[in-house]
C-alpha positions in Angstrom: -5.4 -14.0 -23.8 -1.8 -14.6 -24.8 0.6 -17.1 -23.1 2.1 -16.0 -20.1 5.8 -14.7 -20.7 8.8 -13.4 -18.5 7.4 -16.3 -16.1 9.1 -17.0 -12.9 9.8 -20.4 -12.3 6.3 -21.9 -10.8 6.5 -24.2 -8.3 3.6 -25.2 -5.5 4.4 -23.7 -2.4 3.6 -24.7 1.2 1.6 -22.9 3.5 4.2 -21.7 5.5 5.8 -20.1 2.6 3.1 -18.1 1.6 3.3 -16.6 5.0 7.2 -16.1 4.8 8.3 -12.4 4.7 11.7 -13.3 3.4 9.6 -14.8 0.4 7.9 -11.8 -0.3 11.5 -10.1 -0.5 11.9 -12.4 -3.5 9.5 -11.4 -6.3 10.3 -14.1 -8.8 9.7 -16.8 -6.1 6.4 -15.5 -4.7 4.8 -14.9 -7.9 6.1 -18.3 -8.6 4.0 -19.4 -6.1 1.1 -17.2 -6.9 0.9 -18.3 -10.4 0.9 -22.2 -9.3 -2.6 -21.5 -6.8 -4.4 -19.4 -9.2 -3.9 -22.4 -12.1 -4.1 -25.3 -9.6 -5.6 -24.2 -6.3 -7.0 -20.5 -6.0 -9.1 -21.0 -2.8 -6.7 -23.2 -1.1 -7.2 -23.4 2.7 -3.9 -22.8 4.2 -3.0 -23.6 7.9 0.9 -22.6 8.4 2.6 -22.9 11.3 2.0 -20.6 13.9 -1.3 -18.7 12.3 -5.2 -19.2 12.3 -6.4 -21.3 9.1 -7.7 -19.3 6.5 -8.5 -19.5 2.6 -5.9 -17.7 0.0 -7.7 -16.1 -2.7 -5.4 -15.7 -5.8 -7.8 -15.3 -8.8 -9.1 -11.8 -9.9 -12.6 -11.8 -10.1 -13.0 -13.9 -6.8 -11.2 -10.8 -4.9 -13.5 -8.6 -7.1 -16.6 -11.1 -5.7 -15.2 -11.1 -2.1 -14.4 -6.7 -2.0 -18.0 -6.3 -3.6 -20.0 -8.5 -0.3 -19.3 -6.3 2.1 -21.6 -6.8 4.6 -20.9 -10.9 3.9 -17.1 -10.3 4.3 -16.6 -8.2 7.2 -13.1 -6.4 8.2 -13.6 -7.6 12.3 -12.2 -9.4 13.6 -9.1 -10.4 11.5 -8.4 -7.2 8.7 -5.0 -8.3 8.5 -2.6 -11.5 9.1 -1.3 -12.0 12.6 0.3 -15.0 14.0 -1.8 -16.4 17.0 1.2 -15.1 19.7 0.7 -11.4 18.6 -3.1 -11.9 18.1 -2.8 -13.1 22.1 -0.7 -10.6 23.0 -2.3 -7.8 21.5 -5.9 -9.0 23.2 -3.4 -9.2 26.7 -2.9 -5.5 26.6 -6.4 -3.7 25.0 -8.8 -2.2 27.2 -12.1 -3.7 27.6 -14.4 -3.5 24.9 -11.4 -2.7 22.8 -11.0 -5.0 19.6 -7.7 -3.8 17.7 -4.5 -1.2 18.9 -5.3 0.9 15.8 -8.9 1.1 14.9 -9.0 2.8 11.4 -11.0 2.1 8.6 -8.9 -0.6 7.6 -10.8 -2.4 11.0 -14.3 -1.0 10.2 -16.8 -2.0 8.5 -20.7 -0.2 8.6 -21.9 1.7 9.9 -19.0 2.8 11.1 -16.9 2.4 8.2 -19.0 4.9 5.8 -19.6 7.3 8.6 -15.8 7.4 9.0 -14.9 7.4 5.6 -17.1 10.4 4.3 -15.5 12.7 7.4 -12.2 13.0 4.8 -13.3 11.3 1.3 -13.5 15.1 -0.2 -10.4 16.2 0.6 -8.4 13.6 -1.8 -11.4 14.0 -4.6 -12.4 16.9 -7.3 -11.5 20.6 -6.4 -9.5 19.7 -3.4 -7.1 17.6 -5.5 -7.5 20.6 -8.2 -6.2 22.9 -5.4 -3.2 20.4 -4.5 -1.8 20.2 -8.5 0.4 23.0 -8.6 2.3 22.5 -5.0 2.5 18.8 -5.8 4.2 19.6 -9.2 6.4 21.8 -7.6 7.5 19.2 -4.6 8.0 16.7 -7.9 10.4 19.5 -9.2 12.3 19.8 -6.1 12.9 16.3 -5.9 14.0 15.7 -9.2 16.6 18.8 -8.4 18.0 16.5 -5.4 18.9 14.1 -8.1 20.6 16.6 -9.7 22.6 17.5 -6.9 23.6 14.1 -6.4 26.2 14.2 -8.7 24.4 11.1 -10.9 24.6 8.5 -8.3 22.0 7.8 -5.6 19.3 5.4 -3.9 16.5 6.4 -5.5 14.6 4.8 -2.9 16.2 6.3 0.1 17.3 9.8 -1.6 14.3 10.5 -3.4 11.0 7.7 -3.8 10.2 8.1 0.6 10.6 11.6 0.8 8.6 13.4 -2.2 4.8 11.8 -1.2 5.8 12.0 2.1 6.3 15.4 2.2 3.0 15.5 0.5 0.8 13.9 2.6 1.9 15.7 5.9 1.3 18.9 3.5 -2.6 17.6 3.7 -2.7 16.3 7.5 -0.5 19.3 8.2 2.6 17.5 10.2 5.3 20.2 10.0 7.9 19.2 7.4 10.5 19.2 10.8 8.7 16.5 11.8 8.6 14.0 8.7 11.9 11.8 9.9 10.2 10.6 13.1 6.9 9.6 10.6 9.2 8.1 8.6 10.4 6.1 11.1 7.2 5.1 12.6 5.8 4.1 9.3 8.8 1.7 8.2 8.7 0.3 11.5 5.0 -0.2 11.2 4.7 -1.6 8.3 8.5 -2.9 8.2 7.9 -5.1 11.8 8.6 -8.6 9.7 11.8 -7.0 8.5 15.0 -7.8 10.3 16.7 -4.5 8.9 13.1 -2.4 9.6 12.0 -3.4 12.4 12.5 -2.0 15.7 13.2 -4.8 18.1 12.4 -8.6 17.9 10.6 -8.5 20.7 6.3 -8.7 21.0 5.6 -4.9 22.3 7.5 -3.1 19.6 4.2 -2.8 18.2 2.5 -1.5 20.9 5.8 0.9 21.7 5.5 2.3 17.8 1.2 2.7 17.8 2.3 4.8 21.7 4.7 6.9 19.6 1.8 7.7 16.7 -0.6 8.1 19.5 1.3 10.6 21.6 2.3 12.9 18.4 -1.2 12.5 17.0 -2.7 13.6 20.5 -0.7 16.9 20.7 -1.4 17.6 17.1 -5.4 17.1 18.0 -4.7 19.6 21.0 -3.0 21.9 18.7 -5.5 21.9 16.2 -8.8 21.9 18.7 -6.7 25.9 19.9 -5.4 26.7 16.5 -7.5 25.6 13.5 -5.9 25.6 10.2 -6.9 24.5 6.6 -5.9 20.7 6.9 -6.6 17.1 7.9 -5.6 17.2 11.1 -8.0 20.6 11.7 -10.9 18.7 10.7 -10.0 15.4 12.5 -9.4 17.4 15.8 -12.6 18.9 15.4 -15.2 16.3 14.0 -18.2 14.1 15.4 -19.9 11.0 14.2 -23.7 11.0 14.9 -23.4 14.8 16.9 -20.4 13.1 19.3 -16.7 14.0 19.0 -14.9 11.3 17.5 -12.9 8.8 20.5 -9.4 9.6 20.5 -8.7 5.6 19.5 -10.5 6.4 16.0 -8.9 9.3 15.8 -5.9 8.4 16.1 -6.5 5.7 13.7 -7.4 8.3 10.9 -4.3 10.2 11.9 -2.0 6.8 11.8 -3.5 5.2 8.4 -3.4 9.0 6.4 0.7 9.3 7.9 2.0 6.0 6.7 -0.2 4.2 3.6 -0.5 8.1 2.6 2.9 7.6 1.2 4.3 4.6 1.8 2.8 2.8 -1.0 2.7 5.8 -3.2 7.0 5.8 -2.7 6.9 1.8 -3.3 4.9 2.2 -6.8 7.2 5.0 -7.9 10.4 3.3 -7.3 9.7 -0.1 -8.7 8.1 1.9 -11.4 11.3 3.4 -12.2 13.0 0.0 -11.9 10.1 -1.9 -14.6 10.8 1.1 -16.4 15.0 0.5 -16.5 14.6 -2.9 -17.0 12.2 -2.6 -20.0 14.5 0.3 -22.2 11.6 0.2 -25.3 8.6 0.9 -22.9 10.7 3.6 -21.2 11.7 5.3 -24.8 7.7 4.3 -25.9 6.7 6.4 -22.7 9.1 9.1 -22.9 8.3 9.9 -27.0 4.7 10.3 -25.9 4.1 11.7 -22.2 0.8 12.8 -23.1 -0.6 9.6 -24.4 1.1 6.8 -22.2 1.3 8.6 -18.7 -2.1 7.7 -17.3 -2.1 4.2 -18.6 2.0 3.5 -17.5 1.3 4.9 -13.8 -1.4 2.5 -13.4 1.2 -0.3 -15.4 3.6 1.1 -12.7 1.1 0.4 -9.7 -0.5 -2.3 -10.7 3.3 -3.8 -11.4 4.3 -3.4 -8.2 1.0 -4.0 -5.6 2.4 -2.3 -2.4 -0.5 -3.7 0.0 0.0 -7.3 -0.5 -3.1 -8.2 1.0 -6.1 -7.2 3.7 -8.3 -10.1 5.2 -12.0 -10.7 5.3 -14.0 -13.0 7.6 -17.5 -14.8 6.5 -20.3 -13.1 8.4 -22.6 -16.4 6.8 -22.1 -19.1 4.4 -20.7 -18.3 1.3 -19.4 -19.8 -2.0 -16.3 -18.1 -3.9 -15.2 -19.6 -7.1 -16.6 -22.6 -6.3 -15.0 -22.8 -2.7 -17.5 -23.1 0.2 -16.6 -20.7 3.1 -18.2 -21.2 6.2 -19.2 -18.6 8.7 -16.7 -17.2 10.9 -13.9 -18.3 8.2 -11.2 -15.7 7.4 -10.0 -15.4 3.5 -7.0 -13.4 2.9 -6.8 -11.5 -0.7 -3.7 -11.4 -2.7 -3.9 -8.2 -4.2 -0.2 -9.1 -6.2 -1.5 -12.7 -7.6 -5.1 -10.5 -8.7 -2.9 -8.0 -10.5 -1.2 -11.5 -12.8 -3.9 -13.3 -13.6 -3.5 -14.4 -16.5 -8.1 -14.7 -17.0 -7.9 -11.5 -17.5 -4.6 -9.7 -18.6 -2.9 -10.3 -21.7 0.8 -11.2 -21.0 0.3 -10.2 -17.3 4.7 -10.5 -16.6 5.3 -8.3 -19.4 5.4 -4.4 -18.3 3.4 -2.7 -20.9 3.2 1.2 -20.4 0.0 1.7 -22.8 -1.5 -1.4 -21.0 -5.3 -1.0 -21.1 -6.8 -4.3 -21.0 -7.9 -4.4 -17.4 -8.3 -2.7 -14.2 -5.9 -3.2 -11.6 -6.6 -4.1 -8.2 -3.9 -2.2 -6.4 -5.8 0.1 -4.6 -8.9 -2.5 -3.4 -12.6 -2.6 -5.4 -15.6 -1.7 -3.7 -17.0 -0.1 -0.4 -12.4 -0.4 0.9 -11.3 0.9 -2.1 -8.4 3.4 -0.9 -9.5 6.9 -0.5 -5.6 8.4 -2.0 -5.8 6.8 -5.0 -6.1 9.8 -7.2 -3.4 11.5 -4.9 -1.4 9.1 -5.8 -1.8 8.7 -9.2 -1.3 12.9 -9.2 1.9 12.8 -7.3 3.2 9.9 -9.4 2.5 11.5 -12.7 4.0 15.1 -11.5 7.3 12.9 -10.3 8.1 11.3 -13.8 6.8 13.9 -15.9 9.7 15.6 -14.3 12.1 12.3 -14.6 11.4 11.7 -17.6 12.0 15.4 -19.5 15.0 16.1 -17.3 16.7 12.8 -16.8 18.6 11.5 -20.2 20.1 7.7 -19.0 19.2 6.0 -15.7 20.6 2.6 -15.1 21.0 0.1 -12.0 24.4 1.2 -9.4 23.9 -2.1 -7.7 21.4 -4.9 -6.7 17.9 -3.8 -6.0 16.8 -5.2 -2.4 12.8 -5.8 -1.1 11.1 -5.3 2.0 10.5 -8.5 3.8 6.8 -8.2 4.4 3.2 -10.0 4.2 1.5 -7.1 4.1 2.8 -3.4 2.8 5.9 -3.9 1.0 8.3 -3.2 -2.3 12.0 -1.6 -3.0 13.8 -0.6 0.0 17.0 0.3 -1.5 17.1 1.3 -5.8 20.9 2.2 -6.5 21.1 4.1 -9.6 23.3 5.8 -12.3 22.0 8.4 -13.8 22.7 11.6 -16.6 20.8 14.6 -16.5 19.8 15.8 -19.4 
């Protein structure tokens, strides 16, 4: 492997930085810090202010090693990180016998967790993605019109990059298209709750108040679809059983909640700091642009793997185990760095440069193994349809203004892209 170029500054961070949002924000500075662990430390056990210990995993094939034990790193009880005072609070207010707010299959692992997963697996796989080509195309052409009748100036983030998969994905769950602005809002509240300009109050119960709000839309939709079936997500949702039992209404609404929001939200995040790699690399941009049909497949997964919208999940040790080296004792929680995976520098070449006919490893974006996120070939579809279009009808993009991150441990990316632009 080459050296490592476009390097941020790396510097050893503490452990309360690592669990900083407004760090995250900052992608020179955390990868900064990424880079340091995975060449000095890249099992460090990290005890921040505030949070349960737990192990950061940094290196590549040790998230690979972790994703691929399944059964020896479980999801439950810890899938993603808390600090202890919402961990507390949250066990306050659930029921009884109730482990999480939102049981998806982010909180499962088996049985329950292939059960769940094989209710919806086909729908985002072979003929069912076949059947979805041609109105995704379409939705990417409509979009690229709104540019057009921006007049050459936009967000890119807020004008275009949240609304095109979004209106794709309630397409598939079948949320009327009247309806997306209060998903919208839900999901950047969700996953924006670290985010002073996101979130929706400072206070502990916002998150219960914004899981109500999905619960009490995904509810009516269930009752809707139980009277009225219809070809679509929700239809099948509303209507299926798990070993000959309807499905509770808490995993329901879980499969209703985790389709609505990473469904797009990290498909949006990918395409806009795609576009910005893309502005901020002019040769790879012309490289891709002279040769759609050679470089789009590799330069959407350069584009994702770039970017790593889901920053990280969380495993705990059901037994003793050894990672990389690290001894990690039963009933001890590891959290995996997708981003840091996605620059290792083990395994690819120049991992800071942005290379858009980049084949020299897989990136760990979407997860490995039994987790390994059901959209990704959605995504990928959407995101090739979108700059196909982008890139044969827009003739000049450049930057209107400073690009601006979430501030978030977990989901995150561009929340405001200001751009120039020329149509061609």
């Amino acid at each position: 492997m080459s050296e490592v170029s476009n390097l941020p500054d790396v510097v050893e961070p503490t452990d309360d930085q690592l669990v900083d949002p407004a760090v995250w924000a900052d992608e020179a500075r955390i990868h900064g810090h990424l880079t340091w662990l995975r060449a000095n430390d890249p099992l460090r056990k990290l005890s921040p202010n505030g949070y349960a210990p737990f192990y950061a995993v940094t290196r590549y094939d040790d998230i690979k090693t972790v994703e691929q034990d399944k059964a020896g790193f479980i999801c439950d009880p810890r899938p993603t990180l808390a600090p202890l005072m919402t961990e507390a609070f949250v066990q306050s207010i659930l029921p009884e016998g109730q482990n999480h707010l939102i049981r998806s299959l982010v909180q499962m692992d088996d049985p329950d967790h292939i059960k769940y997963r094989m209710l919806t697996q086909s729908w985002f796989m072979g003929a069912n993605l076949r059947r979805l080509q041609s109105r995704v195309e379409g939705l990417a052409k409509l979009y690229v019109d709104r540019l057009a009748e921006l007049g050459g100036e936009c967000d890119f983030v807020r004008d275009v990059a949240i609304w095109y998969p979004l209106r794709v994905i309630m397409d598939v769950l079948g949320v009327p298209e009247e309806d997306e602005p209060f998903m919208m809002k839900l999901t950047q509240e969700l996953f924006g709750s670290q985010d002073p300009e996101v979130q929706r109050s400072f206070e502990l119960t916002a998150i219960k108040d914004i899981v109500d709000d999905f619960d009490g839309y995904f509810r009516a939709l269930t009752a809707s679809r139980k009277k009225d079936p219809k070809d679509d997500i929700a239809t099948l949702l509303a209507n299926a059983q798990i070993d000959g039992e309807p499905i509770p209404d808490l995993e329901t609404n879980g499969y209703y909640t985790i389709i609505a929001t990473a469904g797009h939200d990290t498909t949006s995040n990918s395409a806009a700091g795609g576009l910005l790699a893309l502005m901020e690399n002019p040769e790879q941009f012309e490289r891709l642009r002279s040769d759609m049909d050679t470089h789009l497949p590799s330069a959407i997964d350069e584009m994702i793997r770039w970017v790593t919208p889901v920053r990280h999940f969380m495993r705990t040790a059901s037994a003793d185990k050894v990672v990389g080296g690290q001894s990690i004792a039963e009933g001890e929680s590891v959290i995996l760095w997708y981003p840091s995976a996605n620059r290792d520098e083990a395994v690819f070449d120049a991992p800071f440069e942005f290379r858009v006919d980049r084949r020299d490893a897989k990136q760990l974006a979407f997860g490995f193994g039994g987790h390994v996120c059901l959209g990704q070939h959605l995504a990928r579809m959407e995101m090739s349809a979108l700059f196909r279009e982008l890139l044969s009808r827009v003739e000049h993009f450049e930057l209107a203004g400073e690009p601006r991150y979430t501030q978030s441990t977990f989901v995150g990316g561009l929340k405001s892209l200001p751009i120039r632009y020329r149509m061609r």
